[in-house]
C-alpha positions, 0 to 999 in steps of 0.5 A: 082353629084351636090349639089343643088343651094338652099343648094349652096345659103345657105352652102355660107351663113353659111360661112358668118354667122359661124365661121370655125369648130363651132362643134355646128353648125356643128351638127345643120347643119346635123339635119336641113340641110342648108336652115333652119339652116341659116332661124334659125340663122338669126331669121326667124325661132325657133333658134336651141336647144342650140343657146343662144341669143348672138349667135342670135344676132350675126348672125343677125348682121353678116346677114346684109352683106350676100350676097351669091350670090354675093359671089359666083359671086365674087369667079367665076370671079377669077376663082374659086367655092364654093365647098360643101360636095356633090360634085364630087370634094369634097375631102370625106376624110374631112368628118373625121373632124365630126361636124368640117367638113368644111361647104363648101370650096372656091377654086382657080385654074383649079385642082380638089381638090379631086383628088389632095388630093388623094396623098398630103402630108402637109409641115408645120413648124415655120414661123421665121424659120432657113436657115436649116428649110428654106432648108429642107422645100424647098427640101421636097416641090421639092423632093415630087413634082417631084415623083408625090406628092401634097404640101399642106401647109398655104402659111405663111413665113417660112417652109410654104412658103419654101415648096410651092416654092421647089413645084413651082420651081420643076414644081409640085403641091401644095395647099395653104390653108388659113385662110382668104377668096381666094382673100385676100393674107395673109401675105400680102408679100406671094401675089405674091407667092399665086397668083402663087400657084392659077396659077400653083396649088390651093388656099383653105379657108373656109372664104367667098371672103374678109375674113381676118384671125384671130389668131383662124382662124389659129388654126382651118384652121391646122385642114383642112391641116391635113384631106385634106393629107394622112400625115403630116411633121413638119419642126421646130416647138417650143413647142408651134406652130400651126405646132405641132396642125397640127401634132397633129390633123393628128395623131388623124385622123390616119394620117402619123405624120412625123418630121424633126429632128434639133439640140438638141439645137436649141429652133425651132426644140424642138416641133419637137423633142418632137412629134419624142419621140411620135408617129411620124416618123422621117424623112430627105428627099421625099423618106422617106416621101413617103415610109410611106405615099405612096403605097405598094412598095414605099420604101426608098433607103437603107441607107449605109455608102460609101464604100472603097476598103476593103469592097470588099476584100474576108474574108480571105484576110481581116482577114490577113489585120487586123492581120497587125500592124498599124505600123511596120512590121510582119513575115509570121508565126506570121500572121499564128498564129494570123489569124489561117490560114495556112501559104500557105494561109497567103501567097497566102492573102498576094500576092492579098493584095500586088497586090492591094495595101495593103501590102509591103514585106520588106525582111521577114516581111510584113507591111501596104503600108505608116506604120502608117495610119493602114489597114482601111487607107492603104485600102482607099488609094489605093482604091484611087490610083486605082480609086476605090470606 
């Protein structure tokens, strides 16, 4: 299934004549379709119910460089396409926006869009980010990418760039979303890095080709990030970020909302802390990300502390080891009583603790191997000594 090229002609139009998002004409889009909605903007026919004559006038200025056509031209010689509700490769979860929906998309790169985003997860944070926010941005981007999942993100400096880099530099997939048109890098220093991702992986935006991005362009570019994805992590964050309206758009659209946490001290980790004391998730590596974006079954390793030689011992001969005074000596009857063993158990403990390293009789009494390092100690050393875990 195509999208007819008249209803193409004329989504390309709305591009360059709207503003990203524009709900209004989001809804005018779906009572009089395409074609005469562009006819109603630029003043060829009756505007539509609620467009005052500033927005007329505007169009109208904004129609005297439309040239669809040519746009579309210019997306196809990098490569790229004009994708359009309809399509087989239009991504069906960004119909959850409602009237936000994008009107179309211009897309760089061989990929399908639809498929990708199948399994994509968005990496986003603050621009002016930690070395720690820059590290972990790139280790989720690489992590996530090499179990077979698609880094989406906005190609700005910082978490952006960090987590397109860790996906590149894995071999993986990743999508950079913009807020310019396909074909105007932003920033500027990121050129290089979003020519590569239009290489390996895709370049999205819903500005037409030539574009250049606004502040608000930005904020409403977040809310195609969070729809385009099954979830969202957030990797530093102040309190007033674009990664937060990224986060908080997925939460609305009943996507996974995940953060990394930072120190409680840091002001870039603050809007992350605050989603985490809401409805996100708390998250530190790929397998916890995917455990919660992912298929049934796909589960994060358990979590354990390492273990040491007296984690292995059976329960009595533990008990006998703890009954040991961390330092100085005890008798075998004493250990009897406190452990509430018989002696010819003690006994027997006391022999496997010794053979293993434990434990050393000194005439009548029995102390930890080294005195004063107490049990845990004294196991962990001769865990060591034997090569133990």
């Amino acid at each position: 299934m195509s999208v007819p090229g008249k209803e193409r002609l004329a989504r390309a139009a709305l591009t360059r004549l709207t503003e990203p998002g524009d709900e209004a004409v989001g809804r005018w889009l779906r009572k009089l379709g395409a074609a005469r909605l562009v006819e109603a903007l630029t003043g060829r026919a009756q505007p539509p119910p609620g467009a005052g004559p500033d927005r007329i006038e505007g169009c109208r200025r904004r129609a005297a460089a439309c040239d669809p056509a040519g746009d579309l031209a210019a997306v196809a010689r990098l490569g790229g396409r004009f994708l359009c509700p309809g399509d087989l490769e239009w991504p069906r979860q960004l119909d959850d926006l409602g009237d936000a929906v994008p009107i179309g998309l211009w897309v760089r790169g061989d990929a399908d869009l639809r498929l990708w985003a199948l399994r994509s997860v968005a990496v986003v944070g603050a621009r002016a980010c930690t070395d720690y926010g820059s590290r972990m941005a790139a280790l989720l981007g690489a992590g996530l990418a090499e179990r077979g999942w698609v880094v989406v993100s906005g190609a700005a400096f910082g978490v952006d760039g960090a987590a397109h880099r860790g996906a590149l530099a894995a071999g993986g997939a990743t999508v950079a979303v913009l807020a310019s048109g396909v074909d105007v890098p932003y920033p500027r220093g990121h050129a290089e890095l979003i020519q590569r991702i239009a290489e390996q992986g895709l370049v999205v935006a819903e500005l037409p080709p030539g574009g250049h991005p606004t502040r608000s362009r930005f904020v409403l570019r977040n809310r195609v990030i969070a729809a385009l994805t099954r979830g969202t992590v957030v990797v530093e964050a102040e309190y007033r970020s674009g990664s937060l309206v990224t986060a908080r758009q997925a939460q609305r659209l009943g996507r996974s909302t995940m953060g990394v946490p930072g120190p409680v001290t840091s002001g870039l980790s603050a809007g992350v802390h605050e989603l985490l004391r809401g409805e996100a998730v708390l998250v530190s590596d790929a397998d916890e990300v995917i455990e919660l974006v992912g298929s049934i079954g796909d589960l994060a390793p358990a979590r354990e502390g390492p273990v040491v030689a007296r984690d292995l011992l059976e329960a009595t001969a533990a008990r006998v080891l703890d009954a040991l005074p961390g330092s100085g000596a005890s008798t075998w009857d004493r250990l009897a009583r406190e452990t509430g063993l018989s002696r010819d158990q003690v006994l027997g403990r006391l022999y496997e603790l010794r053979a293993l390293g434990f434990v050393e009789r000194t005439g009548e009494r029995w102390q930890l191997i080294g005195g004063t390092g107490g049990a845990e100690g004294a196991g962990q050393r001769a865990g060591a000594r034997r090569g133990g875990p």
